[in-house]
C-alpha positions in Angstrom: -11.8 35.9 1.8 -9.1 35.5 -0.8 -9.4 32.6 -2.9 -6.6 29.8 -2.1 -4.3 28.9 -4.6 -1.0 26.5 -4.5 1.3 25.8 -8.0 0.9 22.1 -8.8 3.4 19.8 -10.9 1.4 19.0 -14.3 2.0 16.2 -16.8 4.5 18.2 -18.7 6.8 18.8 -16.6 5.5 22.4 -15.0 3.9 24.1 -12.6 0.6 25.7 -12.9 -1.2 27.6 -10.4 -4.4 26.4 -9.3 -6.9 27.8 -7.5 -9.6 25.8 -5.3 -13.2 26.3 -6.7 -15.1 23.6 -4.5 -18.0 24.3 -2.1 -17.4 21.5 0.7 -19.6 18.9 1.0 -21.4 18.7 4.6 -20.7 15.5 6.7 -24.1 14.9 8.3 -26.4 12.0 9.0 -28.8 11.4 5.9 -31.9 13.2 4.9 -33.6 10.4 4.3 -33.0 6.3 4.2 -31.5 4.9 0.9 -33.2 2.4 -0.9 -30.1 0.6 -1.7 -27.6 -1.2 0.8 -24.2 0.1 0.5 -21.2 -0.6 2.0 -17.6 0.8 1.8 -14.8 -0.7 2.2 -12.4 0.6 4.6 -8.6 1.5 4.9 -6.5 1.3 7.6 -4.6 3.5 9.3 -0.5 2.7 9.7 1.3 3.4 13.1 3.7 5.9 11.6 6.0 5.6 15.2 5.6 1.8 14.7 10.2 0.2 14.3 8.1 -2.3 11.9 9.8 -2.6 8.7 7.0 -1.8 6.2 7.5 -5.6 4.8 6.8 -6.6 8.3 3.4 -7.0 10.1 1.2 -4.1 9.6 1.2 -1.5 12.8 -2.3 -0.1 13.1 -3.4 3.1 14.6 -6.4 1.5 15.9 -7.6 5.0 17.5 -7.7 6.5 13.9 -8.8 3.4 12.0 -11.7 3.1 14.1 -12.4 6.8 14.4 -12.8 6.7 10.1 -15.2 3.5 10.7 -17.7 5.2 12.6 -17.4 8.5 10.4 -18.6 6.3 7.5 -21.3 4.6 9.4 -22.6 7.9 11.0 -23.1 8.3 7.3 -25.9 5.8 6.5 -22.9 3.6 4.8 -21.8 -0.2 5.6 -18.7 -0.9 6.4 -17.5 -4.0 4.0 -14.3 -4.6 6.8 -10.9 -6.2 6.3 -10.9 -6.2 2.2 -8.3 -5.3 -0.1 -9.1 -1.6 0.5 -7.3 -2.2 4.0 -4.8 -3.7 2.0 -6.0 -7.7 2.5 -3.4 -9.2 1.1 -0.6 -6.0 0.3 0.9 -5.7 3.7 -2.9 -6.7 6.0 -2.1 -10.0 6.9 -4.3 -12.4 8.6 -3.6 -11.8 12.0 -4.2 -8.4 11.7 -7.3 -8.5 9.7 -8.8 -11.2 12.5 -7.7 -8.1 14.7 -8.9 -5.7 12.9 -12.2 -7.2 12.4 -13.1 -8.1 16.3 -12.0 -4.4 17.0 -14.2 -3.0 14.5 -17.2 -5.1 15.4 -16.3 -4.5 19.1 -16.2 -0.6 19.3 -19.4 -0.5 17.0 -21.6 -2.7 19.1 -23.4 0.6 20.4 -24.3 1.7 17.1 -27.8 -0.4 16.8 -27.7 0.1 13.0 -24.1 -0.2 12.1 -23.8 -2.7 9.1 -20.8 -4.7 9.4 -19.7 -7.8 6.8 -16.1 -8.9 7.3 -13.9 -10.6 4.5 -13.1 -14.4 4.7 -10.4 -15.6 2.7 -7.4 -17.7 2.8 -4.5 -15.5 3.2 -3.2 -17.2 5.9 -2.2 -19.9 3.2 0.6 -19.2 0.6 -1.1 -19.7 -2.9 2.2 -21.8 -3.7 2.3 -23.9 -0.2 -1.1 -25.3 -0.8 -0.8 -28.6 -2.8 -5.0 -29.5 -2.8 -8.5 -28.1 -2.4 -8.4 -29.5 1.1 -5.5 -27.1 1.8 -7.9 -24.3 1.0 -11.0 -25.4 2.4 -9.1 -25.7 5.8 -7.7 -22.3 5.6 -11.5 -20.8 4.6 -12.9 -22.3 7.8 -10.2 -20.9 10.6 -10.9 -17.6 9.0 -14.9 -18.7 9.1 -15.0 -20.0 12.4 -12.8 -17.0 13.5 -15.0 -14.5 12.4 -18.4 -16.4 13.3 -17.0 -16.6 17.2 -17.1 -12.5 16.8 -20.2 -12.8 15.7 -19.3 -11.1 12.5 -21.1 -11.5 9.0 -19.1 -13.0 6.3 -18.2 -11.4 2.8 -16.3 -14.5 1.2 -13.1 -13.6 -0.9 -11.7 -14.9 -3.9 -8.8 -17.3 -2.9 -5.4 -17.1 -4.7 -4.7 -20.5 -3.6 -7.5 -21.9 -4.9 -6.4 -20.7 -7.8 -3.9 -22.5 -7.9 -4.7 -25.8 -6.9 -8.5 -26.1 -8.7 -8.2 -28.3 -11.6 -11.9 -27.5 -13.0 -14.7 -24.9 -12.4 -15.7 -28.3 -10.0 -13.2 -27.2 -7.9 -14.8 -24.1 -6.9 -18.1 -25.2 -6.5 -17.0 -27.8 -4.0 -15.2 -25.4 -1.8 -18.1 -22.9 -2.4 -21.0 -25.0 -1.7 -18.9 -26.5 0.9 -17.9 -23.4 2.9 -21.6 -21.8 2.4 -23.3 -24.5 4.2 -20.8 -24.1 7.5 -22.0 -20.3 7.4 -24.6 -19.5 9.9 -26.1 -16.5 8.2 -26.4 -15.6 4.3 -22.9 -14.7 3.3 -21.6 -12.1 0.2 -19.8 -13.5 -2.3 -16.9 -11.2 -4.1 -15.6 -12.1 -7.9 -12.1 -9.8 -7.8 -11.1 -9.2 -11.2 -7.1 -9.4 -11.7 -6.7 -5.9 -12.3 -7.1 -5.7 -8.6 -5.0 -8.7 -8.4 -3.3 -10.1 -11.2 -3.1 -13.5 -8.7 -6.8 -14.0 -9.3 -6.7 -14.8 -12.9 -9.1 -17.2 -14.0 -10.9 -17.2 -11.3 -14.3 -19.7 -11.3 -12.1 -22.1 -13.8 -11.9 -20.1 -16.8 -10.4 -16.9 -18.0 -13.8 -16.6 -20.6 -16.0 -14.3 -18.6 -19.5 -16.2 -19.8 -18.0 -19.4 -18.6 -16.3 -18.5 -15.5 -19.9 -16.3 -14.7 -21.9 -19.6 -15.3 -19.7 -21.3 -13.1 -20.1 -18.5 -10.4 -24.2 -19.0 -10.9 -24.2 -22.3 -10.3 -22.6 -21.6 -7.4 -25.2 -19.2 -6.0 -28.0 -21.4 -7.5 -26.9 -24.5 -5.8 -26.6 -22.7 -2.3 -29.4 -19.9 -2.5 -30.8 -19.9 0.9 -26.6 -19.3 1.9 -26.2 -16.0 -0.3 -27.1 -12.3 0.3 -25.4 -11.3 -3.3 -22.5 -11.0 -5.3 -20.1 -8.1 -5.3 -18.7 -8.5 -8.6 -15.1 -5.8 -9.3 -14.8 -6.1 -12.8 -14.3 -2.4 -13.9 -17.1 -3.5 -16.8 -20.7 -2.7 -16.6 -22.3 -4.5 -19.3 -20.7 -7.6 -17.7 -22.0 -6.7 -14.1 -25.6 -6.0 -16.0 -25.6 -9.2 -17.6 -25.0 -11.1 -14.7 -27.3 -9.2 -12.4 -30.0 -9.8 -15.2 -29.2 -13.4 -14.2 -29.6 -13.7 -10.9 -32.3 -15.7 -8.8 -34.8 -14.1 -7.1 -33.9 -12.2 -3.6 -29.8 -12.4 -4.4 -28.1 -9.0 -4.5 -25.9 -7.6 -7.0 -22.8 -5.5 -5.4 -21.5 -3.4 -7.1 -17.5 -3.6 -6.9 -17.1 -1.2 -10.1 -15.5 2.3 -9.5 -15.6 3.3 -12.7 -19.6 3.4 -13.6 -21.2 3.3 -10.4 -23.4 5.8 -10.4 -25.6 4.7 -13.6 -24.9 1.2 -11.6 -26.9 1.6 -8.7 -29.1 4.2 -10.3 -30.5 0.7 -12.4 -32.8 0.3 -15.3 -36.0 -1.1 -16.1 -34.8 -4.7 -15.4 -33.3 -4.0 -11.8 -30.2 -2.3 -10.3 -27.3 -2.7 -8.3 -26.2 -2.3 -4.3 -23.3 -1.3 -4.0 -19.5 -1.9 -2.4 -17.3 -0.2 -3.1 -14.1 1.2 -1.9 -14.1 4.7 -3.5 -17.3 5.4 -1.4 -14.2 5.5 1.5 -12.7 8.2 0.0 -16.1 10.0 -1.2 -18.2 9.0 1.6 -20.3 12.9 2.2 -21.3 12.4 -1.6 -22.2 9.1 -1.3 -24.1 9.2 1.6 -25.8 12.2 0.0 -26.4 11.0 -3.6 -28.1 7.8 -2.1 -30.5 9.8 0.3 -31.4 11.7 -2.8 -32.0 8.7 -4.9 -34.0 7.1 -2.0 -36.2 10.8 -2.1 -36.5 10.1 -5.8 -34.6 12.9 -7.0 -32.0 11.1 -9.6 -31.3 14.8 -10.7 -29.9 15.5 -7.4 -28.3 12.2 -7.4 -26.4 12.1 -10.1 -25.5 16.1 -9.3 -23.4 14.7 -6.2 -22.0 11.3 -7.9 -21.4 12.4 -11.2 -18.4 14.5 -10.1 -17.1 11.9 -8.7 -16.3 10.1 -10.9 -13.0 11.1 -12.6 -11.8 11.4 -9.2 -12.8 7.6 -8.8 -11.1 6.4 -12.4 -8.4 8.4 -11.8 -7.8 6.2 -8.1 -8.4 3.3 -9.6 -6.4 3.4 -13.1 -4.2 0.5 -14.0 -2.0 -0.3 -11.9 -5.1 -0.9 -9.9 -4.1 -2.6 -7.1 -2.4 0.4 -5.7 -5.7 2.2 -5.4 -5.4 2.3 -1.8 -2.5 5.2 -2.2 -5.4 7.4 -3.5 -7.6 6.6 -1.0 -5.2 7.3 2.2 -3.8 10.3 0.5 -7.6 11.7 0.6 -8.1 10.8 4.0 -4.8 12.5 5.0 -5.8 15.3 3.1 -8.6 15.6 4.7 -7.5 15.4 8.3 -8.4 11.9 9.3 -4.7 11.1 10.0 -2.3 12.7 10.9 -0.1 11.5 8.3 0.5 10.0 5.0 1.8 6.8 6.2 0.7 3.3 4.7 1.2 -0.2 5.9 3.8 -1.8 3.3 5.3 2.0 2.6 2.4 2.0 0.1 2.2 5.6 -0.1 5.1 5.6 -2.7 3.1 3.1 -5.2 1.8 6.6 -6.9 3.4 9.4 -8.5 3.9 12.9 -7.9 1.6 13.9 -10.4 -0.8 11.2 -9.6 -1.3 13.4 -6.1 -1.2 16.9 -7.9 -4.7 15.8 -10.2 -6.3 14.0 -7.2 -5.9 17.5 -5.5 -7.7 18.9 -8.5 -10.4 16.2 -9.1 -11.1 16.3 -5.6 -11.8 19.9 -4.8 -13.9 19.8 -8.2 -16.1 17.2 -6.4 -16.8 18.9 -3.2 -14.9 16.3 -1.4 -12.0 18.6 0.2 -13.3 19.3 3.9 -11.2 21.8 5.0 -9.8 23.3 2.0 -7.0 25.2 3.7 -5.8 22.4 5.6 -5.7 20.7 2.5 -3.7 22.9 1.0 -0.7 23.2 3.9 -0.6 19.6 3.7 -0.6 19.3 -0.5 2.4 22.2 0.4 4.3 19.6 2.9 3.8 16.8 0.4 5.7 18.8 -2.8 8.1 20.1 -0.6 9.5 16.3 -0.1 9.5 16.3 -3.8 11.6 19.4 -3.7 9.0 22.0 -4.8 8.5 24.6 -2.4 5.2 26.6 -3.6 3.3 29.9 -3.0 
């Protein structure tokens, strides 16, 4: 069979022919059972037939969204549901996330091992319309008590009005420690750097990371018996190591870093991470793989399938960061898990051309194209709206 081959846009300007060298990755169940919990978080899939203007309420093709939730759980991976990978916060609001989360945790319920946590926040509350912490400690319960009733499991967000109205890292452990005891089961905790949103700057009452980290561990420390672990999304790893290092006994460390997380989970002599992370959406038949391998105890084999990865993952995630999601949803479009490249809030134009062309490349490179020919017509379709018609 002749080798495929489309002309993609480069940095400078031209095109260059480039021609697909990847061996697919298999989707199948795992070999064996990981020895580290993982989760992805998941995107969502826009109602491209929706009259919504895309600064409206997100239109969800549940059929599709739900479809890609149970592809990623038949893959040994957690779904982390309703975070900023499904846009929480850039176009998800919470109506649809509450929506979101009760259809998720409703079309799963025959799958006896699916792992489910569901974000908590309080997006329902403008960070400039609330005026005390009792402002955001009544929006963190309806969102609590919403998805408790479902019987969901709670991954507690960062809170841009808190923010805003905490006037001392006393602040946060009063809503903390407040909101943990009101949880019924051992919740995860997520520190969201303000690369992913600039909004959450200073978060834990200080923009010096050893203070604001203290802060966050008395936190855990003072409420223990309430936390599972800490997703911390940082993009640094000797500040995720340190921290780790510091936790107490029986209190995960998540993994939120899509840059390093391979050598992350992978650990050292002192411990290692879980993980959650949103580029495992996007590479889910590697990650699923690498993490039966490490379970095996073949770190060879693990790395072999993450380490690709990778620049693939950096590459989604560079600054801007927050519009990772375009990178994710162009994959899964790619791919053939929607039908089109459609995002809620028109995010799919928060990317460049090129952006898309060296995606194409890293992703092939990593084994993570499924169906490299459909890939290719629909890499075509996209240029061609950019006014390059290829071979």
């Amino acid at each position: 069979m002749a080798a495929l081959q489309l002309d993609l846009p480069t940095g400078d300007g031209r095109l260059e022919t480039y021609t697909l060298s990847g061996s697919p990755l298999e989707v199948r169940k795992p070999v064996a059972p990981f020895n580290r919990v993982a989760f992805s978080a998941a995107h969502v899939v826009a109602d491209p037939l929706s009259g919504n203007e895309p600064s409206a309420a997100a239109a969800i093709d549940w059929e599709a969204t739900l479809a890609y939730r149970r592809y990623l759980l038949e893959q040994g991976l957690g779904i982390a549901e309703a975070m900023d990978t499904a846009q929480r916060g850039m176009g998800l609001g919470w109506p649809e996330a509450h929506e979101l989360i009760r259809h998720t945790l409703k079309d799963t319920s025959n799958m006896a091992d699916a792992l489910i946590f569901s974000g908590c926040g309080t997006d329902q509350l403008e960070a400039g319309d609330a005026r005390s912490v009792d402002d955001v400690l009544r929006a963190y319960h309806e969102q609590l008590d919403a998805i408790q009733k479902l019987g969901g499991r709670i991954i507690l967000m960062a809170s841009r009005a808190l923010v805003r109205v905490a006037k001392s890292p006393g602040d946060y452990l009063k809503v903390y420690s407040n909101i943990l005891e009101a949880a019924d089961k051992p919740v995860i905790l997520h520190w969201l750097g303000e690369m992913f949103d600039p909004a959450l700057d200073g978060y834990w009452g200080s923009k010096d990371f050893e203070a604001a980290m203290q802060t966050c561990l008395e936190v855990i420390r003072s409420n223990v018996a309430k936390v599972d672990g800490i997703k911390i999304s940082l993009l640094d790893k000797d500040k995720e190591i340190q921290m780790r290092r510091l936790l107490p006994d029986g209190v995960k460390m998540y993994t939120g870093d899509d840059f390093n997380y391979p050598e992350l989970i992978a650990g050292d002599e002192q411990g290692f991470s879980h993980a959650l992370l949103g580029i495992f959406d996007a590479i889910a038949p590697a990650a699923s793989q690498a993490l039966a391998a490490l379970g095996q105890g073949d770190q060879q084999r693990y790395l072999g399938l993450l380490n690709p990865t990778v620049p693939l993952s950096r590459l989604i995630f560079r600054a801007p960061t927050q519009y990772y999601k375009t990178g994710v949803v162009f994959l899964a479009w790619l791919n053939g898990h929607q039908d089109h490249f459609v995002m809620v809030g028109g995010a799919q134009a928060m990317r460049p051309l090129i952006y898309f062309a060296e995606l194409f490349r890293l992703a092939d490179q990593a084994r993570l194209l499924r169906d490299p020919a459909l890939a290719v017509a629909r890499m075509r379709s996209l240029l061609s709206l950019y006014g390059i018609n290829t071979k």
